[in-house]
MIVEX-868109 format. One line per field, with one value per residue (C-alpha): residue in one letter; x, y, z; residue number from 1. Coordinates in pm, 1 decimal. Each point is the difference from the previous one (the first is absolute). Layout:
<nodes>
res = a; ...
X = X; ...
Y = Y; ...
Z = Z; ...
n = NUM; ...
</nodes>
This chain:
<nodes>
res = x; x; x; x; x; x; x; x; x; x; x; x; x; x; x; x; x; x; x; x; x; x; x; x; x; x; x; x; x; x; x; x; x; x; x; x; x; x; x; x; x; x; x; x; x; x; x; x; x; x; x; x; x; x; x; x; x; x; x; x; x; x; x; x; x; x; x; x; x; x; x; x; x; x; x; x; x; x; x; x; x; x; x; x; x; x; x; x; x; x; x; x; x; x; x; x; x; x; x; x; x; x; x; x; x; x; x; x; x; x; x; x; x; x; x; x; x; x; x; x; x; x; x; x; x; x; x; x; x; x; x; x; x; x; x; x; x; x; x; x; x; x; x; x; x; x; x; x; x; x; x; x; x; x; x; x; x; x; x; x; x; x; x; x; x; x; x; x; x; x; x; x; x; x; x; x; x; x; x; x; x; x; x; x; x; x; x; x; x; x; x; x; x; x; x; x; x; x; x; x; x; x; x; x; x; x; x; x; x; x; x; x; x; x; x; x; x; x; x; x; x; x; x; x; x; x; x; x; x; x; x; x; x; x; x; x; x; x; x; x; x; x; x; x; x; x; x; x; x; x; x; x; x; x; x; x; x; x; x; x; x; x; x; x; x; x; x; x; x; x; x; x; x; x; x; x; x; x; x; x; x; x; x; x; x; x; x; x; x; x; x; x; x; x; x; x; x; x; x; x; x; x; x; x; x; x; x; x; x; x; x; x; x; x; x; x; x; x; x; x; x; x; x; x; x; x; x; x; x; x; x; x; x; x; x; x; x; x; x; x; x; x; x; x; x; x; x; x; x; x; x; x; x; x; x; x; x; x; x; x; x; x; x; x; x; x; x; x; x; x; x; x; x; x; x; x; x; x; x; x; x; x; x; x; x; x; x; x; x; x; x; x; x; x; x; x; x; x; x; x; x; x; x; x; x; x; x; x; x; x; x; x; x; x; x; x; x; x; x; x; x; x; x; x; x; x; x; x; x; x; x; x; x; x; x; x; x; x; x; x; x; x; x; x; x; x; x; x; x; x; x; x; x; x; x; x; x; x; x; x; x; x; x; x; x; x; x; x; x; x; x; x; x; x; x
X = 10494.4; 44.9; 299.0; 174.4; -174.0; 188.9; 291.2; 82.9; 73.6; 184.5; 325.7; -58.0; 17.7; 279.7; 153.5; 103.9; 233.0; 143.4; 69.5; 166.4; 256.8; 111.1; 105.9; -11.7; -112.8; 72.9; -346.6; -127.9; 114.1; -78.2; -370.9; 31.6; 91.5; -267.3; -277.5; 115.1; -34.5; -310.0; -163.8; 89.0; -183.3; -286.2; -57.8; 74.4; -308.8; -200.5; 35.5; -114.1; -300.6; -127.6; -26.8; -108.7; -152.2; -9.3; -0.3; 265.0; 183.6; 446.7; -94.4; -309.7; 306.9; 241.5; -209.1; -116.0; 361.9; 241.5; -196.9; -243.6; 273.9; 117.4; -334.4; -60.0; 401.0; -46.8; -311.0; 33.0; 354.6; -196.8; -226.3; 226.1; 172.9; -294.9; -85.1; 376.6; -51.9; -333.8; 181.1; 267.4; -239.2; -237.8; 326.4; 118.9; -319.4; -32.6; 337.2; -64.5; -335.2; 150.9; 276.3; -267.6; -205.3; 273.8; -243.8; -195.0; 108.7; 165.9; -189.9; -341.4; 58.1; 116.7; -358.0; -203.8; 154.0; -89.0; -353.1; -104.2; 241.4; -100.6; -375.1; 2.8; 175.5; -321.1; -192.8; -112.2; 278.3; -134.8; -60.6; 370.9; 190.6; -160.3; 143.1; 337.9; 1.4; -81.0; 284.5; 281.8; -149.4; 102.0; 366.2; 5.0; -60.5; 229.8; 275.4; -180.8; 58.4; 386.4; 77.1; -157.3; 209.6; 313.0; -14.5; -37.6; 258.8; 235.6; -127.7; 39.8; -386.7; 16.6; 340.3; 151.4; 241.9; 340.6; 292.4; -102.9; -51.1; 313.3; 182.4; -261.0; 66.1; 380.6; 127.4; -25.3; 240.4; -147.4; -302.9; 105.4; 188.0; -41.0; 95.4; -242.5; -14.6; -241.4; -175.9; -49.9; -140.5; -185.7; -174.8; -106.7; -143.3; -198.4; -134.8; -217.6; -154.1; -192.0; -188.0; -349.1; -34.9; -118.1; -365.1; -158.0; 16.9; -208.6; -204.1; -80.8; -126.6; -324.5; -82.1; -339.0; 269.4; 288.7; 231.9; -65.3; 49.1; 281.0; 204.4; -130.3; 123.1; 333.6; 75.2; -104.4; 167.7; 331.8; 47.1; -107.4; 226.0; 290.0; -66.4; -43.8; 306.2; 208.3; -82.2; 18.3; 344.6; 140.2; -126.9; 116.6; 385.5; -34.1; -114.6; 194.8; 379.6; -46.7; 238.2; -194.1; -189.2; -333.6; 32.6; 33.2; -297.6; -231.9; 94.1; -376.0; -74.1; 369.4; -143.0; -276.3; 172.8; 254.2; -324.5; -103.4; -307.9; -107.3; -15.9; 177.6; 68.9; -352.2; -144.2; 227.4; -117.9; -325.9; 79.3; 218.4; -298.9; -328.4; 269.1; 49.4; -355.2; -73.0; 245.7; -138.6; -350.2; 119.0; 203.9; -272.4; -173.5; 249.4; 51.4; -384.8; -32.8; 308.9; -93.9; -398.4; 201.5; 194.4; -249.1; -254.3; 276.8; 35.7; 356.2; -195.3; -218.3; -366.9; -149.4; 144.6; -237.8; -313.9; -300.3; 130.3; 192.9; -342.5; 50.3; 353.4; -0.8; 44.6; 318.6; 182.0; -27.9; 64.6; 309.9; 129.8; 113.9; 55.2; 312.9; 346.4; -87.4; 266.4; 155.6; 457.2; -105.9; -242.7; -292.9; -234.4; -351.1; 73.2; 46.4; -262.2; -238.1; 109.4; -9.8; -396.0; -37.7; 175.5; -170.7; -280.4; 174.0; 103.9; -249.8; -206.2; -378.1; -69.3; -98.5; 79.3; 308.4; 171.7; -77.7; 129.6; 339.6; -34.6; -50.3; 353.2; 188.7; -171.3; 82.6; 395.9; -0.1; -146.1; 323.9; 193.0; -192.4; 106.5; 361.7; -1.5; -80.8; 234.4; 256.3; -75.7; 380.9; 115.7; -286.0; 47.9; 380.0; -112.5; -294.0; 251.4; 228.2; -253.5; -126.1; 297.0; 59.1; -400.0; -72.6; 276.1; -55.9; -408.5; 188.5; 181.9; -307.2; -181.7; 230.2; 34.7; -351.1; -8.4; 256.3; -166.6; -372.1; 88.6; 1.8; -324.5; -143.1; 65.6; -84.8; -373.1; -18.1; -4.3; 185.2; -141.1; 303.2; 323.7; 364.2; 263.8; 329.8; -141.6; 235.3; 283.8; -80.5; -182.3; 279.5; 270.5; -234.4; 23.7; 422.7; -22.1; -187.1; 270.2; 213.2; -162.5; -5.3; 410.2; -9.9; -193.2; 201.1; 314.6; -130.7; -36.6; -279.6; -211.2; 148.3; -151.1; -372.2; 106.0; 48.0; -286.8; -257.3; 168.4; -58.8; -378.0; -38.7; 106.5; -223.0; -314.3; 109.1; -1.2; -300.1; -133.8; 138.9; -104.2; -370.1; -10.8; 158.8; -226.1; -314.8; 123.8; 50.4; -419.2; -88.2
Y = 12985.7; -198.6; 157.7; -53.4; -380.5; -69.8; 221.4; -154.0; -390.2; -242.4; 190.7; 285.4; -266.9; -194.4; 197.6; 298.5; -209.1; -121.7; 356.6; 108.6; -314.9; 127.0; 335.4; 31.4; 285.7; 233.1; -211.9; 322.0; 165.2; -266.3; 53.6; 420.9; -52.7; -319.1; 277.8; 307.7; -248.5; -143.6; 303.3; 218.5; -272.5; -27.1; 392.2; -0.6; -254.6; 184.3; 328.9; -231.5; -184.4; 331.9; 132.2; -296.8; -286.3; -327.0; -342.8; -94.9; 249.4; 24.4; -215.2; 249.6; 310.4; -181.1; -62.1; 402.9; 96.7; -244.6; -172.1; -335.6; -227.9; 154.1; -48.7; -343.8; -114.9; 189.1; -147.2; -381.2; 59.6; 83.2; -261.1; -231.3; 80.5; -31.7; -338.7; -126.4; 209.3; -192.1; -348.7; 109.9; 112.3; -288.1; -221.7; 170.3; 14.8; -322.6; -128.3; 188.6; -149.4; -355.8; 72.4; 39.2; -371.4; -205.4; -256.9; 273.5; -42.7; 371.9; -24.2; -55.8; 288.4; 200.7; -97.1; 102.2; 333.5; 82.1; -132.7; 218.3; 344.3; -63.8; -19.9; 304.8; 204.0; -94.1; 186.8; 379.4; 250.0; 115.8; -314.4; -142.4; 339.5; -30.1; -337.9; 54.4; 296.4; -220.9; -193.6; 310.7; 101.6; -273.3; 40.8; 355.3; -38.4; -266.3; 252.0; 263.4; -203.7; -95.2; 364.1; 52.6; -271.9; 116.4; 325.5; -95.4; -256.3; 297.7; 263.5; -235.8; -34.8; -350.3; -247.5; -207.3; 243.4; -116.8; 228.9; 368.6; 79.9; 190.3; -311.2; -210.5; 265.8; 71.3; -265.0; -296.1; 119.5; 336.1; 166.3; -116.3; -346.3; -120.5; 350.9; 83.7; -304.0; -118.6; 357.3; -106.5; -388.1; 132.7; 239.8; -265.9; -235.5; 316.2; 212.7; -254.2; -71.2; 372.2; -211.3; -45.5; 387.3; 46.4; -171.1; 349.6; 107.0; -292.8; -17.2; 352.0; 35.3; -188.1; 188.1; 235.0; 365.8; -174.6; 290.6; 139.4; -369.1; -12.8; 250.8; -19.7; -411.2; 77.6; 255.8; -274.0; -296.5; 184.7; 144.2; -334.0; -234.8; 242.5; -21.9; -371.6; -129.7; 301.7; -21.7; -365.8; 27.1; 239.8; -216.4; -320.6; 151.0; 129.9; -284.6; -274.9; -57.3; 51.8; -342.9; -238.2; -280.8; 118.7; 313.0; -207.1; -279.0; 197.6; 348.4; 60.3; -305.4; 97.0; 345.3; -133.1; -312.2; 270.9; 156.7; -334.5; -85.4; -344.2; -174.1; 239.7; -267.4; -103.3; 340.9; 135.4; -292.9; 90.6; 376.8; -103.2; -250.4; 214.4; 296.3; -256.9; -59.7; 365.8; 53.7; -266.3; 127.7; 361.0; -160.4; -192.6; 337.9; 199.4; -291.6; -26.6; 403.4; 33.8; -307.6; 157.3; 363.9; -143.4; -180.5; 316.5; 142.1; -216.7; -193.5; -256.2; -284.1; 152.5; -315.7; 162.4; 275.5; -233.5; 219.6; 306.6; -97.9; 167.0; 339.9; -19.2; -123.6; 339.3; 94.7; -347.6; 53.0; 380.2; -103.1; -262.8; 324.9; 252.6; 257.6; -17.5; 234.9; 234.8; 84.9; 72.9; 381.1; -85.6; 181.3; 73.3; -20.0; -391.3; -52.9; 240.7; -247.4; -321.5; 138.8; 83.4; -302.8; -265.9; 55.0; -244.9; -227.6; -280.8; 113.3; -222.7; 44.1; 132.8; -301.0; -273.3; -258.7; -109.4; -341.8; -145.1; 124.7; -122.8; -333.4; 33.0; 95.5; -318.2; -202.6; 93.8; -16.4; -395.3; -11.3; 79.3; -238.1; -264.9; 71.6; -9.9; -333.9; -80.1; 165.9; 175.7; 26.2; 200.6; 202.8; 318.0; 76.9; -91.9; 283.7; 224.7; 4.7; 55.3; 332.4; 169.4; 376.0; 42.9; 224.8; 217.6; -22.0; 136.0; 231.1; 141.7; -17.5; 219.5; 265.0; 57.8; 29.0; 244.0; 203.6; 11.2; 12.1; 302.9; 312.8; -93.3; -118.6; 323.2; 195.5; -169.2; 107.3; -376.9; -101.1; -1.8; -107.6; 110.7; -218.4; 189.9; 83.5; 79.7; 10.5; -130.4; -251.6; -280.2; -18.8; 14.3; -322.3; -149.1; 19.8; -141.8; -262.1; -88.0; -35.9; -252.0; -169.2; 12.0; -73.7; -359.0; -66.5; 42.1; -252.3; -404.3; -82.2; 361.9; -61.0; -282.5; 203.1; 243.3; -210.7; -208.1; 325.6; 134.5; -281.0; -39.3; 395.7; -43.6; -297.1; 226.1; 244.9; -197.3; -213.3; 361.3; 97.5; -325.0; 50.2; 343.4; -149.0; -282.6; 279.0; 214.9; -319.2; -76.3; 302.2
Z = 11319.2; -334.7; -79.1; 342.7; -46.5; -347.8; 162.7; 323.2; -108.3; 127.5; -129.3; 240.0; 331.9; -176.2; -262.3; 270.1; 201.0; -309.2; -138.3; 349.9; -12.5; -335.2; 74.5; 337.8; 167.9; -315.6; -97.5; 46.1; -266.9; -205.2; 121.7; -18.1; -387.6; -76.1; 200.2; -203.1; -315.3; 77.6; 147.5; -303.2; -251.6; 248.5; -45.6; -371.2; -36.3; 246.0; -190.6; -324.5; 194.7; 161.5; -350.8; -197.3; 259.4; -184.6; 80.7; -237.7; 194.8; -136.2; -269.3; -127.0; 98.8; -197.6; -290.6; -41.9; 115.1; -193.0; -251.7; -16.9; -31.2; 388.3; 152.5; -146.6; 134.4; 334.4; 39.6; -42.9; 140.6; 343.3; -23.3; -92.0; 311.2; 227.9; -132.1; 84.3; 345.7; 62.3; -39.5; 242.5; 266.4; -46.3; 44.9; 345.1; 152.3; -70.7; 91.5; 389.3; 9.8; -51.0; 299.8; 211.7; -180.8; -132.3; -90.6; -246.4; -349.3; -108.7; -336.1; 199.6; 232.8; -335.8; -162.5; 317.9; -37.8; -371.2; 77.7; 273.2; -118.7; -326.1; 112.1; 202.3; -354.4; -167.5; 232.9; -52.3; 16.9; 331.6; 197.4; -143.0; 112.6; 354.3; 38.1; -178.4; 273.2; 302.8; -146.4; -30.5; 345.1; 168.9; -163.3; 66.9; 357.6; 30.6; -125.8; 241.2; 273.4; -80.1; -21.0; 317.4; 168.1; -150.9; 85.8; 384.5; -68.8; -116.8; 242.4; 297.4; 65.4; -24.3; 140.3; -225.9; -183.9; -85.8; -131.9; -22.0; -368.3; -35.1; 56.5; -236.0; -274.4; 53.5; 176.8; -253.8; -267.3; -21.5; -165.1; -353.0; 39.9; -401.7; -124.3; -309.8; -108.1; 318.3; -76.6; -387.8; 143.4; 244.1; -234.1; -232.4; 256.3; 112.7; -266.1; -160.8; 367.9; -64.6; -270.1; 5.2; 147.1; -379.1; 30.1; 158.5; -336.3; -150.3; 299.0; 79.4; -413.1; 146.8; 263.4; -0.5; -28.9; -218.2; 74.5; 359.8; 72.5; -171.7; 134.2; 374.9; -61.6; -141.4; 258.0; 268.8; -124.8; -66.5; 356.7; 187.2; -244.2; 118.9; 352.0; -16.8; -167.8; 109.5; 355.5; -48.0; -106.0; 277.2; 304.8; -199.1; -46.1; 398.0; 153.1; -166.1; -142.9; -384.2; -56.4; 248.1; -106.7; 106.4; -208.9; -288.6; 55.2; 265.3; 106.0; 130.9; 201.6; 164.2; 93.2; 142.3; 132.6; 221.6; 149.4; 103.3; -198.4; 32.3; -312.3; -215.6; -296.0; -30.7; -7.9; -267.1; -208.6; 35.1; -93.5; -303.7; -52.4; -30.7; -222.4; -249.0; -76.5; 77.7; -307.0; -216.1; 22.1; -58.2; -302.5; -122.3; 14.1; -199.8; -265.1; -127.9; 0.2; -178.1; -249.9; -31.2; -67.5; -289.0; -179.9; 36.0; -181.8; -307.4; 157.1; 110.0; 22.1; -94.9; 150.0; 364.0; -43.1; 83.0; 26.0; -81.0; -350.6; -196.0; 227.1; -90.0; -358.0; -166.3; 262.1; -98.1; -406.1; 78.8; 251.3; -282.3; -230.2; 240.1; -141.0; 130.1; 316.5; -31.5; -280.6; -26.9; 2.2; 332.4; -165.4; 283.0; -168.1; -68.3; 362.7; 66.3; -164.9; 45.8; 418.2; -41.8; -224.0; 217.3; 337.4; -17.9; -212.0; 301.0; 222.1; 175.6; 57.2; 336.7; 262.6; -249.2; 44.8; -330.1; 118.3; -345.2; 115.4; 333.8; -150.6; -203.9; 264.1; 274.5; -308.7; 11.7; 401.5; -53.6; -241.0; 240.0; 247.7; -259.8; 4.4; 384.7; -21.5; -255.2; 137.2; 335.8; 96.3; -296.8; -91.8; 232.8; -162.1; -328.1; 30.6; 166.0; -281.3; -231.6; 133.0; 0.3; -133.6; -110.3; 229.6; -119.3; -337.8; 99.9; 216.8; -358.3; -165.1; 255.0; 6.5; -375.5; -13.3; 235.3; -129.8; -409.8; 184.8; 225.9; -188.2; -182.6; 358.4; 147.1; -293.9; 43.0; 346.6; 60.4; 289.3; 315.4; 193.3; -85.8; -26.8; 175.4; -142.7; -343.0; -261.4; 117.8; 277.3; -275.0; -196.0; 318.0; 37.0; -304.7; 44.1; 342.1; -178.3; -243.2; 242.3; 192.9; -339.5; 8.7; 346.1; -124.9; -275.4; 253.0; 245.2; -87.7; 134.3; -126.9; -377.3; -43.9; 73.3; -211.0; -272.5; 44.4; 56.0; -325.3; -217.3; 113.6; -76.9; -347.9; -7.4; 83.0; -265.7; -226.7; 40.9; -8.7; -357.5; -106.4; 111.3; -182.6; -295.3; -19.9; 22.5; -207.6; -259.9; 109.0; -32.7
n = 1; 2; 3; 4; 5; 6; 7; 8; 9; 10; 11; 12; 13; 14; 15; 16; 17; 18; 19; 20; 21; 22; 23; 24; 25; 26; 27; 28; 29; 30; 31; 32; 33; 34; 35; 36; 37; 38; 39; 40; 41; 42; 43; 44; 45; 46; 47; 48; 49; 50; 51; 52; 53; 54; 55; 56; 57; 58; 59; 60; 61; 62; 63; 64; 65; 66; 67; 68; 69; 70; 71; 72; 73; 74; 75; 76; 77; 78; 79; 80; 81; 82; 83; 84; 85; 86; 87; 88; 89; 90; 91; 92; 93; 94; 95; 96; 97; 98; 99; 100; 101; 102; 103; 104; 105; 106; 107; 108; 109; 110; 111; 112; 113; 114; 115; 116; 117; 118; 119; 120; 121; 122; 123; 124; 125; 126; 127; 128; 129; 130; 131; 132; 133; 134; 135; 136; 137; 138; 139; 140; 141; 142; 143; 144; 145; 146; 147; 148; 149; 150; 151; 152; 153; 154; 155; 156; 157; 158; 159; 160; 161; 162; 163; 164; 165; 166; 167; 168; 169; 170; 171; 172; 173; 174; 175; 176; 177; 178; 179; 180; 181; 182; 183; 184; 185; 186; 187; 188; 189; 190; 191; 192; 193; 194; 195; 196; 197; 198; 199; 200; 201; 202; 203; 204; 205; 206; 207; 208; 209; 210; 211; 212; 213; 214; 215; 216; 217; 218; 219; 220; 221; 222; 223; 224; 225; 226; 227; 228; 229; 230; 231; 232; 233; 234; 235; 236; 237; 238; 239; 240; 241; 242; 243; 244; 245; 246; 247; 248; 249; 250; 251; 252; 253; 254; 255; 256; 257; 258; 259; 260; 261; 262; 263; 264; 265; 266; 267; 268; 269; 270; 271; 272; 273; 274; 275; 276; 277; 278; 279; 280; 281; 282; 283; 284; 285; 286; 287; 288; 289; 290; 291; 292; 293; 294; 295; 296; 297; 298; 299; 300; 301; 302; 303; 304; 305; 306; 307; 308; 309; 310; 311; 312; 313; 314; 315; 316; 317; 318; 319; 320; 321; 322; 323; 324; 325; 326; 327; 328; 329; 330; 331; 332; 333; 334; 335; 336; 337; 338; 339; 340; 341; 342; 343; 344; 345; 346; 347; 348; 349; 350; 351; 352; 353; 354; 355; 356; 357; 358; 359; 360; 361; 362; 363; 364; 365; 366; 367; 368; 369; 370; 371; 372; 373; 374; 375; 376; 377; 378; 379; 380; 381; 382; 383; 384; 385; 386; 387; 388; 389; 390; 391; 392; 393; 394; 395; 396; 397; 398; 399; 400; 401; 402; 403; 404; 405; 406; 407; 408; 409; 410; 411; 412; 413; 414; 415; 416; 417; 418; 419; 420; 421; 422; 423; 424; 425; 426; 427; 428; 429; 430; 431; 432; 433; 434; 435; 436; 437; 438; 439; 440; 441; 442; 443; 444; 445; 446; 447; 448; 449; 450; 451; 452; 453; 454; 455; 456; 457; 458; 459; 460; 461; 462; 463; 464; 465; 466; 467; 468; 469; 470; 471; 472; 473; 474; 475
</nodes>
């Protein structure tokens, strides 16, 4: 439920309807490739979790399987990300919530929001993942009950139908009326909407059976993600013309608007409402854990650690000269190590909340409360624009790991749920990656993410060279 909660945002409701009026009906394509992409990574870091749970969970992967200089950039990379994703979904909840109270300052509404989602993160693991899973339940059924509706829509169950979907495919230019270029749009506005699917992996590391939970999650989350956005997508395309204004701005509340639902506008607010702060406590969630896992590991802040820096103490001087984890001739006894070595290393202490972390990542959100009050028109495309290609670059991250950690993994006996398509279908991946990479460097508004995610990656790399440097120089 976390993972469909960090998931399942506000881009899902809005960012569909924008990915069908860019390529049409070929859209889905666009989502068959962004599914096979996503999908693949999301096993590749289940086969890693089952074997090695941790909270730190790419970022402890990438450090055994690349090097430390990988998990410390993959690492702060992602929680970079999910601090610039908490101001953006702080700053749409808000913005709905003053359409409904114009007189309600947005910064005000902003600041309530932090306070009590912030509050409930400092709670015990338990009672904060039963309300973050009230809070994807209520999303979830929401979908539920627009696929419902849709599908009597299509089968004729309920009136209100227009065209017949042949025509709503075929008949508006045909199935592909951009050519690849729609395709190539379309599958950039899509494939970072799987984000967020990721958290299982951070989440499911502090449960009571790390990997049974892990894989039985993974499994779960995968199949209903699918179904949701998929399913989504297919009753969206035939139901509605793919170039009509209310695919664009509100595909859903149209669907449910032609079955004659009374106050379709409102309730979709309320939907898109309670997933944005769904998301932001799930984010919130997934920023302190992955802040906590770092520092455990000696690429952080030791004052994050709180109560547990003593039990830790010997794992962060330890982590600070760990080896280069695999050497050019991929020696498998170094991995072999560094594998048993690693596992407790971001780990956090059964029951306990790294509220230290929590703090951090509430202090960023009130940043972000800040700027909406400085600036509460701009904020939400300035934040957009900075997330960019992250996930991607994670994505990359993950699947090299994977492919050096393998062979030792399943030497060990280790992994307790297996990535199909081993060997070939991780580095098919990684390709497919790249060229979503061209495809962003090809379109205008894409380069200039590209650029902007590049030049803060090399930032982190070298802040981390410069912090061993510095130690080294200490020591």
């Amino acid at each position: 439920m976390m993972a469909l909660g960090s998931a399942i945002g506000a881009g899902f409701f809005l960012g569909t309807g924008v990915a069908i009026a860019e390529a049409g009906p070929a859209v889905l394509v666009s989502y068959a490739l962004a599914a096979l992409i996503a999908v693949s990574v999301m096993y590749a870091l289940s086969e890693l979790a089952s074997a090695l749970p941790s909270t730190g969970s790419f970022s402890t992967y990438a450090e055994v399987g690349i090097g430390r200089w990988a998990g410390f950039t993959s690492g702060w990379l992602y929680w970079a990300m999910l601090i610039m994703v908490l101001g953006m979904e702080i700053t749409g909840a808000a913005g709905i919530f003053v359409s409904w109270f114009p007189s309600v300052p947005q910064w005000a509404v902003a600041l309530v929001i932090v306070v009590v989602l912030g509050g409930v993160n400092l709670l015990a693991a338990r009672d904060f993942g039963e309300v973050e899973a009230w809070l994807a339940g209520l999303k979830v059924a929401a979908i539920v009950v627009f696929l419902l509706i849709g599908i009597g829509l299509l089968v004729g169950l309920i009136p209100g139908r227009g065209a017949a979907p042949a025509e709503m495919i075929l008949g508006h230019g045909g199935f592909a009326p951009k050519g690849f270029a729609g395709i190539a749009v379309g599958l950039l506005a899509i494939i970072t909407s799987f984000g967020g699917i990721e958290i299982v992996t951070i989440a499911a590391a502090e449960a009571e059976d790390a990997k049974s939970a892990m894989a039985s999650a993974i499994r779960s989350v995968i199949g209903r993600i699918l179904v949701f956005y998929v399913g989504s997508v297919v009753l969206l395309i035939c139901l509605l013309p793919w170039d009509s204004e209310a695919m664009r701005t509100s595909p859903f509340a149209a669907v449910l608007e032609m079955a004659g639902i009374p106050a379709v506008a409102r309730i979709m607010e309320v939907v898109v409402f309670i997933a944005l702060i769904s998301a932001f406590s799930a984010n919130v969630y997934g920023s302190s854990r992955m802040a906590y896992s770092l520092s455990a590991r000696g690429m952080g802040v030791r004052w994050l650690l709180g109560a547990d820096a003593g039990r830790l103490g010997a794992v962060v001087e330890a982590g600070a000269s760990v080896p280069t984890p695999a050497s050019p001739s991929g020696e498998a006894d170094d991995l072999r190590g560094l594998v048993a070595s690693q596992g407790a290393g971001g780990d956090i202490a059964r029951g306990r909340t790294p509220r230290r972390a929590v703090w951090v990542s509430i202090f960023f959100s009130l940043v972000s409360v800040a700027l909406n009050w400085l600036l509460p028109s701009q904020l939400l495309g300035i934040l957009i624009n900075a997330v960019g290609m992250v996930l991607l670059i994670i994505w990359v991250f993950i699947l090299v790991a994977q492919v050096r950690l393998h062979p030792v993994l399943e030497a060990e006996g280790a992994i307790a749920l297996r990535a199909p398509g081993w060997p070939w279908l991780p580095r098919l991946v990684l390709a497919a990656l790249v060229g979503v990479g061209g495809i962003m460097a090809w379109n205008p508004v894409a380069r200039a993410q590209l650029v902007s995610m590049t030049v803060l990656t090399l930032i982190i790399i070298a802040v981390f060279f410069a912090k061993e440097a510095l130690r080294r120089r200490r020591g």
